[in-house]
N, C-alpha and C positions, 0 to 999 in steps of 0.2 A: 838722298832720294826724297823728292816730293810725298808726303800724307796723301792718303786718297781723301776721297772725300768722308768724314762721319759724321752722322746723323745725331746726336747724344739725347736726341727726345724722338725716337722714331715711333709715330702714332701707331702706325698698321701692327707692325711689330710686337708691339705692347698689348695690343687688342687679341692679335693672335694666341699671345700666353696665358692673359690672362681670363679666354674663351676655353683654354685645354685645347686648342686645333691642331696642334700637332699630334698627329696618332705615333709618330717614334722622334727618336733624339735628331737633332741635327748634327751633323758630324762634320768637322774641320779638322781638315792635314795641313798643319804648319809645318812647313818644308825651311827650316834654317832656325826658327824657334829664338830669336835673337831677343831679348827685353820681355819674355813671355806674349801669351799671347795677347789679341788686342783689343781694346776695351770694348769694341764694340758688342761682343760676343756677349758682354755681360746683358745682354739685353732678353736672352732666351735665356736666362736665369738658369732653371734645374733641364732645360731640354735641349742643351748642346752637351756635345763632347767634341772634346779638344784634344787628340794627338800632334804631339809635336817632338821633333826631331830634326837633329843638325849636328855638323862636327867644325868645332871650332877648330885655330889652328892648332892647340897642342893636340886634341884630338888626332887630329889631320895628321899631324906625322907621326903620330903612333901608330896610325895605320900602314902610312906610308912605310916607316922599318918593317913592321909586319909584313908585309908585302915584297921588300926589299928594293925598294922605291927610294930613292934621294931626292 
């Protein structure tokens, strides 16, 4: 799968944290969570939060018995 596009020197971005404009955290739902999350985040420094969650495949059929799924 193709990289989106990142930015690694986002002006706006940078301005924004380092003005305090954000009044709350920024929050991302990483939906599969594969390699952690992704650099770009690093950019809102202390005002993101990152949930993430994903079921690999042993996961995946541990469920799957659970359930009594094959």
């Amino acid at each position: 799968m193709d990289q989106l596009y990142y930015n690694d020197s986002p002006a706006f971005t940078t301005w924004v944290i380092e003005n305090d404009l954000l009044e709350e955290p920024f929050v991302v739902i990483d939906v599969g969570v594969q390699g952690g999350p992704h650099p770009c985040w690093k950019h809102l420094k202390d005002k993101v939060r990152i949930f993430g969650f994903g079921c690999g495949p042993r996961s995946h059929r541990r469920v799957e018995r659970a359930k009594g799924i094959k």
